[in-house]
C-alpha positions in Angstrom: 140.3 121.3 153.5 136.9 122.4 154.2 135.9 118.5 155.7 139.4 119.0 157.6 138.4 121.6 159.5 135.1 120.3 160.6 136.8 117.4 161.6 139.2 119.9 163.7 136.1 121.5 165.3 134.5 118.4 166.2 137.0 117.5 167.6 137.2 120.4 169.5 134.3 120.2 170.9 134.0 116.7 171.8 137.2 117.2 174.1 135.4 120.6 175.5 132.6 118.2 176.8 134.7 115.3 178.3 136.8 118.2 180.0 133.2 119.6 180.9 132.0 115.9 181.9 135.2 115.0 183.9 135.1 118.4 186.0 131.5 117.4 186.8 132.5 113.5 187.8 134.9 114.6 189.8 133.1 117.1 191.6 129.8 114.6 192.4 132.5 111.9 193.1 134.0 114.1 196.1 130.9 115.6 197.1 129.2 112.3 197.4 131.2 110.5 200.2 131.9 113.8 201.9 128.2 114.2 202.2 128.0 111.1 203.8 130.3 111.7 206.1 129.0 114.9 207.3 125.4 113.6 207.4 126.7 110.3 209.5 128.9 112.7 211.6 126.3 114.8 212.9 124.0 111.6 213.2 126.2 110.2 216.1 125.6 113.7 217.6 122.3 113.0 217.8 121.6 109.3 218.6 123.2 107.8 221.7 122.1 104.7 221.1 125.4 102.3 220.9 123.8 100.0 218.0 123.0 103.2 215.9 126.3 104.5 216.5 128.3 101.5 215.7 126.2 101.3 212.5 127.4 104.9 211.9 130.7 104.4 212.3 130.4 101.6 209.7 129.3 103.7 207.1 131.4 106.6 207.8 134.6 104.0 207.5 133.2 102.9 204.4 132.8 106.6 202.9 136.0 107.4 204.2 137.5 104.3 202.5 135.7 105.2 199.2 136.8 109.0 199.4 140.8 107.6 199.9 140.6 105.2 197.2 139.6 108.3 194.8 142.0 110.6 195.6 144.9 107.2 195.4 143.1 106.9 191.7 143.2 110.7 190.9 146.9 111.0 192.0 148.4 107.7 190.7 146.7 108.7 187.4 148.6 111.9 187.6 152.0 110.6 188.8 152.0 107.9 185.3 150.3 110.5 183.5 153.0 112.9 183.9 155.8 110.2 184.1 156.5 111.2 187.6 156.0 107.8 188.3 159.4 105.6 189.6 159.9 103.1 187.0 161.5 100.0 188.0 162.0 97.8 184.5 163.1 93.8 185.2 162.8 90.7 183.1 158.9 89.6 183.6 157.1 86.0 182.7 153.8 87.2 181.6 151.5 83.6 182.8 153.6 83.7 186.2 152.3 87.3 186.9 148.3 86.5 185.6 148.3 83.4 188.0 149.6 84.9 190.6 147.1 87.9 189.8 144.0 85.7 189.5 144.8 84.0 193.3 143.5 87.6 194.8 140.5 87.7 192.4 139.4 84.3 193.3 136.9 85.2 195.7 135.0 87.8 193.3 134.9 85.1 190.5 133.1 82.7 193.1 131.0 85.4 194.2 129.7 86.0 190.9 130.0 82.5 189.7 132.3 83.2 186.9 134.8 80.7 185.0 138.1 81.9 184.7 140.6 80.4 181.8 144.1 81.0 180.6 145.6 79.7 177.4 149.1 80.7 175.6 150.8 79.9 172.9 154.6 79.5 174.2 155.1 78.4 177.1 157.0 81.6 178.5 156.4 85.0 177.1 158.8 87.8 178.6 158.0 91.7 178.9 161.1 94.1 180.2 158.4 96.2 183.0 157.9 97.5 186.3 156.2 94.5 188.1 153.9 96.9 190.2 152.8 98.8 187.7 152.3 96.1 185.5 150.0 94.0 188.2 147.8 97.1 188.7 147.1 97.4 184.3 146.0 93.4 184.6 144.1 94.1 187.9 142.0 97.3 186.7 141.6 95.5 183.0 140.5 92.0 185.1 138.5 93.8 187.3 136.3 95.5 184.8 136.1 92.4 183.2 134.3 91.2 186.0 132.6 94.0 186.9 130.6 94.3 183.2 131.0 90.3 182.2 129.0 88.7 185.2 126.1 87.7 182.7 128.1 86.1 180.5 130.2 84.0 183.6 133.4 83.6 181.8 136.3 85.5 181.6 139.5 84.2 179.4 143.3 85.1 179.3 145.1 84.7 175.7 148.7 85.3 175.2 150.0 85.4 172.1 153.2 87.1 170.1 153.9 88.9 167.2 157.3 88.2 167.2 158.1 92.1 168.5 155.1 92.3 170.9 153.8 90.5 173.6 149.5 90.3 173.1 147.7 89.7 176.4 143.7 89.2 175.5 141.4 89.5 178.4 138.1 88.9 177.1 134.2 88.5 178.8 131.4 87.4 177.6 128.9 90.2 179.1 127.4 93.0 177.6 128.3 94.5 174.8 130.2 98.4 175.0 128.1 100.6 172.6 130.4 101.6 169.2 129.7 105.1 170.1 131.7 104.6 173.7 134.4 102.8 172.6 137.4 105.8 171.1 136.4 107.2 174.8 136.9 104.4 176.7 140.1 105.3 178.1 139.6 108.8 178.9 139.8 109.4 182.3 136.1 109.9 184.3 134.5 108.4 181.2 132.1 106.7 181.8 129.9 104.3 179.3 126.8 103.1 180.5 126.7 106.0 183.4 123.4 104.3 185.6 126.0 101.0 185.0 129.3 102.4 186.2 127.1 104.2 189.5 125.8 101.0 190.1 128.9 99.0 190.3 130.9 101.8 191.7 133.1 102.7 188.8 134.8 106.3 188.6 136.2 106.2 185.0 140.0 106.0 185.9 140.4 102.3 185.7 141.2 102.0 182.3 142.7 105.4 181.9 145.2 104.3 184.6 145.9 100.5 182.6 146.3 103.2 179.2 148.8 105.0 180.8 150.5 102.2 181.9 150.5 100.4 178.9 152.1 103.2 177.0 154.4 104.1 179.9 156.1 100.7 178.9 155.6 101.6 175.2 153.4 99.3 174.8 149.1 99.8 174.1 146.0 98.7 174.5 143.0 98.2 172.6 138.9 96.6 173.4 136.5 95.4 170.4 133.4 94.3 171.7 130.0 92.7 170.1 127.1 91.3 171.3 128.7 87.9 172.5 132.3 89.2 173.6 134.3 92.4 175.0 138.1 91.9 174.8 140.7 94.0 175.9 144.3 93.2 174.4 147.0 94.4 176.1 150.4 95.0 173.7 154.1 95.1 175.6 157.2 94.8 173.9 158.6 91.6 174.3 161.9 91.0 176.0 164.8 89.9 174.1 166.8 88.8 176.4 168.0 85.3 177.2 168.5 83.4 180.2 
């Protein structure tokens, strides 16, 4: 009883400091770009030199860019979150969809010089799921793939049944996710490896976003990771029905 409730209150208070940590994330992840923008703004008050201005103008695009794709994070997070969402279920072939998927990421693989692979173990797997949503929980899981697996150049796509699931495996061979990060992974503004997520420009909602989805479809998702691989598996039901 007694280990119970210390379990309770640790609990407790590890929720009061992500809650704590994400108010603070959010606020330096709005007040960053809009700083920015200010500071640029009253620079091309101040210089009337065209090539300074134009470089301004750059920059302020860019921070205005970064600022929109925030908010789109914060309120699609929201809208699957709260099931506001519109859910639009239709018979999917899982390999189709990662191929088509990897096209857009080929020129961030080449950029990094990473080898992509794909391997299954049926030649079609089906999922019953909203295309859309189901693109962006591969895109945010592939992209941090890439993101954090650079060093190890090699990212690989498994899919594999349980005869009531279909398992998608996205695995890297980059640095290992401390133990201590992993059971808050997916909680939104997160962030493992903080000087690593500012560097690459991560804001914590990837993954929450791919959870959310996941479960949305009542499916899950899962990462183990050691010293030589990080995978993600991704679980959907698996479609039943028949051509």
């Amino acid at each position: 009883m007694i280990k119970s409730l210390k379990e309770l209150m640790e609990k407790e208070k590890q929720a009061e400091k992500l809650k704590t940590e994400m108010i603070s994330n959010i606020s330096h992840d709005l007040r960053t770009p809009i700083t920015s923008l200010l500071g640029y703004t009253e620079l091309l008050k101040l210089h009337e030199s065209k090539e300074n201005q134009q470089e301004y103008i750059e920059i302020i695009q860019r921070k205005g860019k970064e600022l929109n794709n925030l908010v789109a994070d914060l309120l699609e997070y929201c809208s699957i979150d709260f099931k506001q969402v519109k859910f639009n279920k239709e018979k999917v072939e899982v390999m189709a969809l990662v191929q088509q998927i990897i096209i857009d990421f080929i020129p961030q693989l080449e950029e990094a010089e990473m080898n992509f692979t794909t391997e299954s173990v049926s030649p079609k797997l089906y999922v019953d799921a909203d295309v859309g949503l189901l693109i962006r929980l591969f895109q945010n899981i592939i992209n941090n793939s890439i993101m954090y697996g650079k060093t190890g150049k090699k990212i690989s796509i498994q899919l594999l049944t349980d005869q009531e699931n279909v398992l998608i495996k996205i695995a890297n061979n980059g640095k290992e996710i401390l133990p201590e990060d992993i059971p808050y992974l997916f909680e939104r503004f997160y962030r493992a490896e903080k000087s690593r997520n500012d560097y690459t420009g991560g804001k914590g909602m990837g993954l929450a976003i791919a959870k959310s989805i996941a479960e949305l479809h009542g499916g899950s998702i899962s990462v183990t990771s050691n010293p030589k691989q990080t995978s993600f598996t991704i679980s959907i039901p698996e479609s039943k029905k028949t051509d």
